[in-house]
N, C-alpha and C positions, 0 to 999 in steps of 0.2 A: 504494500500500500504506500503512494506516495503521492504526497500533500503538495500543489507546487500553488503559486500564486504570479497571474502575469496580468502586466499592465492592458487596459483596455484602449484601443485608440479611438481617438475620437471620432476617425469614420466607418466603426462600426455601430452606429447605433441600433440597427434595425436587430443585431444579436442579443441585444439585453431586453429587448420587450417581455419577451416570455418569461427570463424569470423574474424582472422588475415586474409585473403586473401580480405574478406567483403572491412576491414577496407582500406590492400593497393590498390584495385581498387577505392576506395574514394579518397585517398590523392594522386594518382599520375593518376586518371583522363584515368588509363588504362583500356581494358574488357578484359584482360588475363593479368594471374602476373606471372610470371616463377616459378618454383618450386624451383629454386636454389636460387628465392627473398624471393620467401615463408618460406623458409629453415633459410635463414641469418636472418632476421624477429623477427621469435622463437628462432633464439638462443640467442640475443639478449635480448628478452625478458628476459627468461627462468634465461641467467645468471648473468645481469648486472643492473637485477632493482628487485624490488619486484613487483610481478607481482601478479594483483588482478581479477578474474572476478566481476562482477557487477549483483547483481540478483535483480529484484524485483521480491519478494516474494519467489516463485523457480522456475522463469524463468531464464535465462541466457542473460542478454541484452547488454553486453559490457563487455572491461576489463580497467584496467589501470595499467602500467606500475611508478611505483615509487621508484627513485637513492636518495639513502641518502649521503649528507655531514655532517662527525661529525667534521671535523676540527675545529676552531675557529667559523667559517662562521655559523655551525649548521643548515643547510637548507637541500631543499630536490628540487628538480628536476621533477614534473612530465610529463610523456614520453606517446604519446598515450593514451590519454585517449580518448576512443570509445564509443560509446552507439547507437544501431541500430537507423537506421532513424526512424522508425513506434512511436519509446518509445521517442523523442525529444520532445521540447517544451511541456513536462507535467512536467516539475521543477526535472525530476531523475537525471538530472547533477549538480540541485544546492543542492539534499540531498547526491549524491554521495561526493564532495567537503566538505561536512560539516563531511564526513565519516572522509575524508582526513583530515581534521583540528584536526580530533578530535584523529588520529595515528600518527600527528605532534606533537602534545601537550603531548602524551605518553612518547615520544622520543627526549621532550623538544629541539625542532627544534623552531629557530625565523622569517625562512622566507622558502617561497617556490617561486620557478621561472618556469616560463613553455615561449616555446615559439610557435609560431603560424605563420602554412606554409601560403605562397601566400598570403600574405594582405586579409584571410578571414575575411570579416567584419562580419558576423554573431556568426564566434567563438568571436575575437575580443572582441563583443559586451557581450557574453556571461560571459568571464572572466572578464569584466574590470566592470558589473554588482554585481561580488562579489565580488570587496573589489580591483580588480590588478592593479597595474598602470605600466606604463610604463616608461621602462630604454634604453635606445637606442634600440637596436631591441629585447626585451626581456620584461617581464611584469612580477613583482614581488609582492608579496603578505604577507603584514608583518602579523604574528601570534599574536593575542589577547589574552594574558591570564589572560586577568578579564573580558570576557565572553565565553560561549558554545556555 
């Protein structure tokens, strides 16, 4: 099994519909998403983070969305991070994250923050499992750099 994460370019958009639409029937609990949501969505994406798909092996199982701060602060933001329901609970979210750790430490970043719709306790559970704690409504995760 092997987790890899590549950059998405920006003239693919029409390959992220599927699971960008996936994804916003998930988090907003709808079975139609508008196309003008679907639309705002990717561009988003597209312009305002680095946006990664997520493969095991050469499948295409998710993406994730990542905003860098190089201010003082030197963090990083992750936005949407997805991984189809079928590929959950077999640990590809906590080799995805160690993906992330390891394109923080590149970019000598010292913290990352994510934050987590509707009080899901399952995500919750999942990030605060590697390493995040929690800052008022926000869960931050300091980078390690004397380990891999």
């Amino acid at each position: 099994m092997t987790i890899s994460l590549k950059n998405l370019s920006k003239k693919n958009e029409s390959k992220i519909k599927n699971l960008a639409r996936i994804y916003l029937k998930e988090i907003t609990r709808k079975k139609t998403i508008k196309l003008d949501d679907l639309n705002k969505f990717i561009k988003i994406l597209k312009f305002k983070a680095n946006f990664f798909w997520i493969y095991n092996n050469r499948t295409k199982i998710g993406f994730v969305g990542i905003y860098y701060n190089f201010t003082s602060i030197r963090s990083c933001y992750i936005r949407d991070f997805f991984i189809l329901k079928k590929y959950r609970k077999k640990r590809k979210g906590t080799l995805v994250f160690k993906k992330i750790i390891n394109i923080c430490k590149k970019k000598k970043l010292k913290k990352i923050k994510i934050d987590i719709l509707r009080n899901n306790r399952k995500v919750e559970k999942f990030w605060i499992s590697l390493g995040f704690k929690k800052k008022m409504k926000s869960y931050y995760y300091k980078i390690n750099y004397a380990s891999n």
